[in-house]
C-alpha positions as CSV (number, residue, x, y, z in Angstrom):
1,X,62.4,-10.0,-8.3
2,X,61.4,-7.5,-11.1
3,X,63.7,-5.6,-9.9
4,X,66.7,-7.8,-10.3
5,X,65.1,-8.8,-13.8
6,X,65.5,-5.1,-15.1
7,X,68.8,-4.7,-13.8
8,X,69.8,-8.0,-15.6
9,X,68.3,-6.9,-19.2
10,X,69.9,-3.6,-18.8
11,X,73.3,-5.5,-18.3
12,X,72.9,-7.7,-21.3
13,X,71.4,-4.5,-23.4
14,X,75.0,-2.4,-22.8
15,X,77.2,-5.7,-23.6
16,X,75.4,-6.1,-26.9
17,X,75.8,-2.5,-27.4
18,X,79.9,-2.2,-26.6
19,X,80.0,-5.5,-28.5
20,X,78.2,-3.7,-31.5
21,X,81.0,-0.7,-31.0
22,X,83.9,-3.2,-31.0
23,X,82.5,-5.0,-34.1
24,X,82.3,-8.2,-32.0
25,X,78.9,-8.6,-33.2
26,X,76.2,-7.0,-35.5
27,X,72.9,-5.7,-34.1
28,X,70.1,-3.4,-35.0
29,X,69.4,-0.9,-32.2
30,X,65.7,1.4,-32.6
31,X,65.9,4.9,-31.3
32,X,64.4,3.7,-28.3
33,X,67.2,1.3,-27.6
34,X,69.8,4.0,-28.2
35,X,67.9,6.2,-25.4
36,X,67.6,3.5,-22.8
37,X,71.5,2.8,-23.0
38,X,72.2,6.6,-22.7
39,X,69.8,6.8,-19.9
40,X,71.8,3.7,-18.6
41,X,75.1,5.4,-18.7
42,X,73.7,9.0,-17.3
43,X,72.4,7.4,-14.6
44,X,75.8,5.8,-14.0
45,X,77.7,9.1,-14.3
46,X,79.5,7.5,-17.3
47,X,78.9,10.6,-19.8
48,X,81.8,10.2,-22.4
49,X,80.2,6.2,-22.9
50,X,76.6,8.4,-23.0
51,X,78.1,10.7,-25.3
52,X,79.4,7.9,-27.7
53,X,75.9,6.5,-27.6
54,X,74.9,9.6,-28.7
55,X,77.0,10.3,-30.8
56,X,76.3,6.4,-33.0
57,X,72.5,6.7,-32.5
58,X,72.5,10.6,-34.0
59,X,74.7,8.4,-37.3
60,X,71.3,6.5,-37.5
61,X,68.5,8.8,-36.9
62,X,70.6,12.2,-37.6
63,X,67.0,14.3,-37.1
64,X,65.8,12.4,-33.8
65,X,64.9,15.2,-31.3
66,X,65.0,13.3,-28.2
67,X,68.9,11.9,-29.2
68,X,69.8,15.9,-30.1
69,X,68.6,16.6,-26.7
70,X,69.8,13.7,-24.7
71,X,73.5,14.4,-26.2
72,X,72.7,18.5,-25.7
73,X,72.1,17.3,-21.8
74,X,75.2,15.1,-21.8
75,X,77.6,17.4,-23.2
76,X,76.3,19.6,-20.5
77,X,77.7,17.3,-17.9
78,X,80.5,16.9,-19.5
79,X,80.7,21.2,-19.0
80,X,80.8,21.8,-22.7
81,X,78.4,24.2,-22.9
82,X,78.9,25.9,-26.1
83,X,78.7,22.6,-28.1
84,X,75.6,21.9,-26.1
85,X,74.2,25.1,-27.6
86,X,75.3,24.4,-30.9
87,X,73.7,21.4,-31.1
88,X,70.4,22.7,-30.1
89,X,71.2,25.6,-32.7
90,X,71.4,22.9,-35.4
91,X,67.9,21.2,-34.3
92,X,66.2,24.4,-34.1
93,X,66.5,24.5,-38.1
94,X,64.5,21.9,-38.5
95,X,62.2,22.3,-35.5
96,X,62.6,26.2,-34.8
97,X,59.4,26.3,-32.5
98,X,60.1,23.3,-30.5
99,X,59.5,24.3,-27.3
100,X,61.5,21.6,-25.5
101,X,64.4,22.4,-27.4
102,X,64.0,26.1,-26.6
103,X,63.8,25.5,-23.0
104,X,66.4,23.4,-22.7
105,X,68.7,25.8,-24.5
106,X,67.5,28.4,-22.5
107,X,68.1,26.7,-19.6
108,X,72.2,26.0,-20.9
109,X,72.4,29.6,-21.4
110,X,71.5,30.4,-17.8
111,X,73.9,27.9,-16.7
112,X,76.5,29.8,-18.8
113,X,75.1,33.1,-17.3
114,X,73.9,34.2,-20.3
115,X,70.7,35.4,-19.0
116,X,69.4,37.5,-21.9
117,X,69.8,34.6,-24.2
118,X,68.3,32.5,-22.2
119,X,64.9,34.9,-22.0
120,X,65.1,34.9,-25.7
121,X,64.9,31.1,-25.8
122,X,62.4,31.0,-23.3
123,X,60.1,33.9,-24.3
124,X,59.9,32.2,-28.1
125,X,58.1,29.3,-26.5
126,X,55.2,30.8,-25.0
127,X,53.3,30.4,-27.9
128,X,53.7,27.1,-28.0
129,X,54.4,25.5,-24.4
130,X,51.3,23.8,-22.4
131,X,53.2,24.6,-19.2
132,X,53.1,28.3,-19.4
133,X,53.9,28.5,-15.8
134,X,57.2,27.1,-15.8
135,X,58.3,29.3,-18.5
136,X,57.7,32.7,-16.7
137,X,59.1,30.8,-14.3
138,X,62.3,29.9,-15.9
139,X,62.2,33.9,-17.2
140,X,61.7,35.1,-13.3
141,X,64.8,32.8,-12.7
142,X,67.0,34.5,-15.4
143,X,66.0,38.2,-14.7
144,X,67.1,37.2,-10.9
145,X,70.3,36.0,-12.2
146,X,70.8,39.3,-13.4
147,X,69.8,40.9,-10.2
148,X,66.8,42.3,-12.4
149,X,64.1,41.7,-9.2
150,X,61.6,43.7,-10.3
151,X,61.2,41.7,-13.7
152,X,61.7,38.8,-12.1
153,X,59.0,39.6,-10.2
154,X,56.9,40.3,-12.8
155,X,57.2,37.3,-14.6
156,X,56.6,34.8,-11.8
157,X,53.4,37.2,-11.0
158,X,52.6,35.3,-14.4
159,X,53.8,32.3,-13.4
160,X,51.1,32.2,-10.7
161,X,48.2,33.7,-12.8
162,X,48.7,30.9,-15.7
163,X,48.8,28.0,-11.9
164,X,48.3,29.2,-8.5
165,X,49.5,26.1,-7.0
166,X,53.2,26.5,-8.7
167,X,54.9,26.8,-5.6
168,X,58.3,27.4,-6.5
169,X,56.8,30.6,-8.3
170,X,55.1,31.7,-5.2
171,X,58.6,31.3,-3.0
172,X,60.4,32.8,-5.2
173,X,58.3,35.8,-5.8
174,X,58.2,36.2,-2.1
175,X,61.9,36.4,-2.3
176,X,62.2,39.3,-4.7
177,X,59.2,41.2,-3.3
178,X,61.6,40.7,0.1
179,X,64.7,42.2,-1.6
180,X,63.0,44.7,-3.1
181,X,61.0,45.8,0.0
182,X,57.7,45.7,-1.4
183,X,56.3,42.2,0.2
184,X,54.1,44.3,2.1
185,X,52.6,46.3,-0.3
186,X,52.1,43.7,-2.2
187,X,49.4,42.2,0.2
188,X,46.9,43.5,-2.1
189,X,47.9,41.6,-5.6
190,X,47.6,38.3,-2.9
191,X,43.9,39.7,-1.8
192,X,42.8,39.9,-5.5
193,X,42.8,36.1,-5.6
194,X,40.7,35.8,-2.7
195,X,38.5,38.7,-3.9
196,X,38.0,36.8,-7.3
197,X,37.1,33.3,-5.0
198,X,36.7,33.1,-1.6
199,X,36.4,29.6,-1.9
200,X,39.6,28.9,-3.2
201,X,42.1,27.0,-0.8
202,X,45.0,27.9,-2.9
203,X,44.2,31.8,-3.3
204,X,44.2,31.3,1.0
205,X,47.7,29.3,1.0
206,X,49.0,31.9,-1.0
207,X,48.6,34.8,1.5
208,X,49.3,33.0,4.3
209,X,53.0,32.4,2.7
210,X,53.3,35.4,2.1
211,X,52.2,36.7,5.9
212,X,54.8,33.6,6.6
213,X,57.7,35.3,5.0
214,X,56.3,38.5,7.2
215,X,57.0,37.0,10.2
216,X,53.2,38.0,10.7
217,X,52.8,33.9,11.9
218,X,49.3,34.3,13.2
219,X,47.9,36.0,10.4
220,X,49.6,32.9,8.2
221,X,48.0,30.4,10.7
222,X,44.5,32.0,9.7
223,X,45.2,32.2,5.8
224,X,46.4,28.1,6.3
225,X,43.5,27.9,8.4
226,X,40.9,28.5,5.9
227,X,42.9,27.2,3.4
228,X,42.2,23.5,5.3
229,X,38.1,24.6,6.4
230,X,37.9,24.5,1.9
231,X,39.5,21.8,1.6
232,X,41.1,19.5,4.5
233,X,43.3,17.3,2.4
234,X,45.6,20.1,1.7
235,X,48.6,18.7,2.5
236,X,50.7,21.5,1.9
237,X,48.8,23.8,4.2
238,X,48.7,21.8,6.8
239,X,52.4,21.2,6.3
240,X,53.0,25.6,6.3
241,X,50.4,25.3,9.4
242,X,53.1,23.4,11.2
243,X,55.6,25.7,10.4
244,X,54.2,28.6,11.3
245,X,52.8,27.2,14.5
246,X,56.6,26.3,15.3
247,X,57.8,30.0,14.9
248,X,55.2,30.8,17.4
249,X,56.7,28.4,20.2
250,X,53.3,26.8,20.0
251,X,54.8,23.2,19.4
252,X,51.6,21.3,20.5
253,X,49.7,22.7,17.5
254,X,52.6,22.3,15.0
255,X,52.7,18.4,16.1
256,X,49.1,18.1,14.9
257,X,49.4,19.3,11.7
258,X,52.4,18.0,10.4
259,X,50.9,14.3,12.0
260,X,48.0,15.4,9.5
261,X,49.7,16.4,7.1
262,X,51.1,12.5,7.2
263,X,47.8,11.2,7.1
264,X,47.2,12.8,4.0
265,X,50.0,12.4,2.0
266,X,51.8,9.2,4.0
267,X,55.0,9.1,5.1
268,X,58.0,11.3,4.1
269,X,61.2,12.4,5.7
270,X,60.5,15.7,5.5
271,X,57.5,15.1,7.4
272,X,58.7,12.7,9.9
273,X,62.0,15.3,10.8
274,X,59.2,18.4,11.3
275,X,57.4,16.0,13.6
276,X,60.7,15.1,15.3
277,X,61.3,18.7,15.8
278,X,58.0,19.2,17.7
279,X,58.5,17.0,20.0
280,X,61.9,18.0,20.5
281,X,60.8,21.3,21.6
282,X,58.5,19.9,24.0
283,X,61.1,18.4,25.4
284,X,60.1,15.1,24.5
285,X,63.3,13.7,23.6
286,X,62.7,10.3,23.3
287,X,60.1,10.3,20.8
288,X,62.1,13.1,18.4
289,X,64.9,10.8,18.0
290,X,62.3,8.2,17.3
291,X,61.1,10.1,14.5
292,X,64.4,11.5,13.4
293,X,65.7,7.4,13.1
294,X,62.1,7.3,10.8
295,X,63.4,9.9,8.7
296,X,66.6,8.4,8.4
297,X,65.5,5.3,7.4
298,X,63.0,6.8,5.0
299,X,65.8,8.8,3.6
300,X,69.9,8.2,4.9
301,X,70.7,11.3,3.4
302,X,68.7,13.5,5.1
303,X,71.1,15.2,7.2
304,X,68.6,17.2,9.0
305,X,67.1,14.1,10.8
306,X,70.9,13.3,11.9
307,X,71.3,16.4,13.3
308,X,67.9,16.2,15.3
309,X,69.0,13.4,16.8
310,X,72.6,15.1,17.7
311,X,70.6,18.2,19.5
312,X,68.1,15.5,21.2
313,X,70.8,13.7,22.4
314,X,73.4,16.9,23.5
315,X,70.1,17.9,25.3
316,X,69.9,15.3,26.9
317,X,73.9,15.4,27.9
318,X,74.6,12.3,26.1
319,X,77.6,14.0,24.7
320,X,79.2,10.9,22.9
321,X,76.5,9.7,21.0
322,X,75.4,13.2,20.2
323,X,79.0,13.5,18.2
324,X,78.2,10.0,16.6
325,X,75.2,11.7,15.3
326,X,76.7,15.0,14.2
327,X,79.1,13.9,12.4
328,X,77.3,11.9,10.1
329,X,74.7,14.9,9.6
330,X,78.5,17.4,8.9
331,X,79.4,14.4,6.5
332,X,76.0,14.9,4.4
333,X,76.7,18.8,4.8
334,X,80.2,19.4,4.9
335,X,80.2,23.4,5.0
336,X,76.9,24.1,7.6
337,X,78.8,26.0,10.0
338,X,75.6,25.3,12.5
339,X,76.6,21.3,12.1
340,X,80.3,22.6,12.9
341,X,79.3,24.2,16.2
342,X,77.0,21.2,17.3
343,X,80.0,19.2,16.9
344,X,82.6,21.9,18.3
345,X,80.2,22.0,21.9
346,X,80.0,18.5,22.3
347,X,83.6,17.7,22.0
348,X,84.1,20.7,24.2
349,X,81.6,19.1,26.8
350,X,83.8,15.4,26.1
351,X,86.8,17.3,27.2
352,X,88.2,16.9,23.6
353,X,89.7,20.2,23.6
354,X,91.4,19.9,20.2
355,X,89.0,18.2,18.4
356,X,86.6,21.0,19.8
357,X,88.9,24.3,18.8
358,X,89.4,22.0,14.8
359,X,85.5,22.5,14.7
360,X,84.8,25.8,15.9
361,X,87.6,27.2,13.3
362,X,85.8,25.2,10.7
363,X,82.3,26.6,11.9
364,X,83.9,30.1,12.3
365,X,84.9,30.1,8.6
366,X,81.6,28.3,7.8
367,X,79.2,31.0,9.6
368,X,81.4,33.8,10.7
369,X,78.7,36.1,11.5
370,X,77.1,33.8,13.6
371,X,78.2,35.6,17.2
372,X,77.7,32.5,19.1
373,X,80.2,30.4,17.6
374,X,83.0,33.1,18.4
375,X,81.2,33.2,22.0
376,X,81.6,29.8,22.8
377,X,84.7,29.2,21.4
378,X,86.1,31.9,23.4
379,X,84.6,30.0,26.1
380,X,87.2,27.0,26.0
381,X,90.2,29.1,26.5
382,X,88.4,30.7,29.7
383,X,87.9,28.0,31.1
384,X,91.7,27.2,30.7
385,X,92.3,30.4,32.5
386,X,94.1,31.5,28.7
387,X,92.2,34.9,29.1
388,X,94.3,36.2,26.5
389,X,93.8,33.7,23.8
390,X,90.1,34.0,25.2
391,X,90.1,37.7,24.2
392,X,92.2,37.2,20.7
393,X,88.9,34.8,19.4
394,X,86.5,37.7,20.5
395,X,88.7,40.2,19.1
396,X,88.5,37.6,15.6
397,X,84.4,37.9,16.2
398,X,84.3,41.6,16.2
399,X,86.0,41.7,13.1
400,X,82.6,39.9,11.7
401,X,80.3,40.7,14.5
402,X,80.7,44.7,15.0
403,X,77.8,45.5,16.6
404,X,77.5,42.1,18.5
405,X,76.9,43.8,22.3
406,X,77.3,40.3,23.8
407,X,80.9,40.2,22.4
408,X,81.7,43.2,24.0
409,X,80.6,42.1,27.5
410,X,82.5,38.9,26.7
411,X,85.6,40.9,26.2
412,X,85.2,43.1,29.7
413,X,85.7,39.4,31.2
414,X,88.5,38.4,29.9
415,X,89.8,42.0,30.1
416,X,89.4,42.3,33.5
417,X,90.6,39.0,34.1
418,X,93.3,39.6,32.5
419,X,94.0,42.7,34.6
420,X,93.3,45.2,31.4
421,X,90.9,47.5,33.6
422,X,90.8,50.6,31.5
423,X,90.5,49.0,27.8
424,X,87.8,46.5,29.5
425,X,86.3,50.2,30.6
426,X,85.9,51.0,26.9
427,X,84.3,47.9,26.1
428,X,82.1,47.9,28.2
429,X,80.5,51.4,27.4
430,X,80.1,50.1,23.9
431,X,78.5,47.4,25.1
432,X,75.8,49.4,27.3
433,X,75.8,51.6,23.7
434,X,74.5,49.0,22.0
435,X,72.1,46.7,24.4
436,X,71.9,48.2,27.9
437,X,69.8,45.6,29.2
438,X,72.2,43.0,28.1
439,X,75.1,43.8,30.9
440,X,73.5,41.5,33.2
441,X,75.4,39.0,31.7
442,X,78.3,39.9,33.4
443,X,77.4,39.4,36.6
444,X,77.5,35.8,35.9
445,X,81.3,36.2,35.5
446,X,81.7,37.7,38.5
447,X,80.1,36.3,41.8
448,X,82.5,38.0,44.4
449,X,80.7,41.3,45.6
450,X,83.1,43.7,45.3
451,X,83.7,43.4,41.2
452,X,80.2,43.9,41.4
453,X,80.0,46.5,43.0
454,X,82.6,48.6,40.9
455,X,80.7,46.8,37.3
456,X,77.4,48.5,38.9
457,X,79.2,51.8,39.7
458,X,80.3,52.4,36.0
459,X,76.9,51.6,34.3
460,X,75.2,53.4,36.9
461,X,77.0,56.9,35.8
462,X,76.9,55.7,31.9
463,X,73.3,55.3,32.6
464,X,72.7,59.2,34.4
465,X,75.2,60.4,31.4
466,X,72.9,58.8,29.0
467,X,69.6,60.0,30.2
């Protein structure tokens, strides 16, 4: 009810203003006023009505920060960047140590990829700004725009010493220390927290993402792990607890602590899609797609939960209303190649051969270096008995996938069925080359004895020429 009461003075504010603009009839509107009908029309993607709203309120109160800004933000949308900055030039000669105005100015520039104005704006506010945090954090984002990795670094190292718990800061430094290989040296800089307070949950969460992003999953399930002994409402760690329990295939564990992680915090669809996950891998199908549909409900454009429920239901060989599923996740995110190969499988597995072969082209272009999809798209074809067409897709995955040794054994298959013995020969020396162990495959291929025989007679001489 107070709902629809808004919605009803907002409609009756906007006619009395475009009455106002036609001259129909005369009101007086505050500054207030003029922001709640630009907020109205921003949030209704109508920006040139937003920027007329600016435009008239700015005639009224020409030195009103919040309209400069508002119309800096709309012009923006609009992708007129350069008057954007102009107007925020023009403000900052009245105010020129406004921080917001800085920010936001900085934050246009970094749109425009000018990433050394954009510092300039933003290092001029750090006398001023409470949230000192987000500024070194705005700085780290401009010196990674430049590919500057080191800096960036730097400055969301300050980021974190000015508010441990920003975690955008701590992912992102993460990142950089990643790309420039020194996330394990920098083990120590994440110690000197702990050094300075043991007892502090969020110097704990910050080392275990960082042994997270390690892959070192235990040692991030003891950092979380302490983390929750300080304090056990810390949501967040339980939340990374899950994650890294998942990574270690130890699904049980994960479950309980991102169900805890709902107790704390209450229901999100985040949360209810990790749970949905769990269970998945624990093969309890029933109950992920249960908590997929609560995620889904929680949030309809959560395309992850859509996509659960595709895999629980393709698992499950429920092939039809797995694609029901898929799709809607591929409509939410049109260019995940992984969505593209869900959907190419099961239309494969439906016996919708074109609608399957549409899909894996899409996913091919979507993840090309993503072996698999060539794999099983090759796969379609062979079971066609098209071994040539077959061996054109793996040739296609090669081109991406050079050092794929499953693609290789792939291609003695279709080689041989095709009767190409000695270039399926060459292939499959280069597949020994690079993953021995992984020949077995082939075998699979081939149940009559005496292929396998002659298979077993080449990799046993490639294996006494190799020793």
């Amino acid at each position: 009810m107070q709902e629809e009461y808004k919605r009803k003075e907002e409609r009756e504010l906007i006619r009395k203003f475009e009455a106002f603009l036609k001259k129909k009839e005369s009101y007086y509107f505050d500054e207030e006023t003029y922001l709640r009908v630009i907020n109205y029309y921003q949030n209704h993607e109508k920006y040139p009505q937003a920027l007329r709203a600016c435009e008239v309120g700015l005639e009224q109160f020409s030195f009103s920060i919040d309209l400069i800004m508002e119309m800096a933000d709309v012009l923006v949308k609009l992708e007129r960047h350069a008057e954007a900055i102009e107007k925020l030039e023009d403000a900052l000669n009245f105010h020129p140590n406004d921080p917001e105005i800085l920010i936001q100015k900085g934050t246009i520039h970094s749109l425009m990829s000018q990433y050394e104005l954009a510092i300039e704006s933003y290092e001029r506010t750090l006398d001023f700004a409470e949230d000192k945090d987000e500024v070194y954090y705005s700085i780290g984002l401009a010196y990674q725009g430049m590919g500057n990795y080191e800096q960036a670094a730097e400055n969301y190292k300050q980021a974190i010493e000015h508010n441990m718990l920003n975690e955008n800061a701590l992912y992102e430094l993460a990142y950089c220390l990643d790309v420039t290989g020194e996330l394990e040296s920098s083990l120590d800089y994440y110690h000197k927290f702990i050094d300075q307070d043991p007892y502090s949950e969020y110097a704990w969460y910050n080392l275990g993402i960082v042994y997270n992003k390690l892959g070192k999953y235990e040692k991030a399930v003891d950092a979380y792990e302490f983390a929750v002994a300080i304090d056990d409402d810390f949501s967040s760690a339980h939340f990374n607890m899950g994650n890294a329990y998942m990574n270690l295939e130890r699904f049980d564990k994960a479950l309980n602590a991102y169900t805890k992680t709902m107790d704390i915090e209450g229901p999100t669809a985040e949360t209810y899609c990790h749970i949905g996950a769990a269970y998945e891998k624990l093969q309890q199908y029933d109950l992920a797609v249960k908590n997929y549909q609560k995620a889904t409900k929680l949030d309809q454009l959560y395309h992850e939960a859509w996509y659960g429920m595709g895999v629980c239901l393709s698992l499950q060989e429920k092939w039809y209303e797995a694609i029901h599923f898929l799709n809607k996740a591929l409509k939410l995110d049109v260019e995940n190649g992984v969505y593209w190969k869900a959907v190419a499988d099961a239309e494969f597995r439906t016996g919708n051969i074109i609608s399957a072969i549409d899909a894996y082209t899409e996913a091919s272009e979507m993840d090309p270096e993503n072996a698999q999809i060539w794999l099983d798209w090759s796969m379609v074809y062979f079971e066609q008995g098209d071994f040539e067409q077959a061996q054109e897709i793996i040739e296609d995955g090669l081109v991406e996938c050079p050092d794929n040794a499953n693609l290789y054994y792939q291609s003695v298959v279709y080689l041989i069925e095709g009767g190409k013995y000695k270039m399926a020969i060459n292939r499959l020396e280069t597949g020994l080359m690079l993953d021995f162990e992984a020949h077995v495959r082939l075998f699979d291929f081939f149940p009559k004895l005496q292929t396998q025989k002659a298979l077993y007679q080449i990799i046993e001489q490639y294996r006494k020429n190799n020793r």
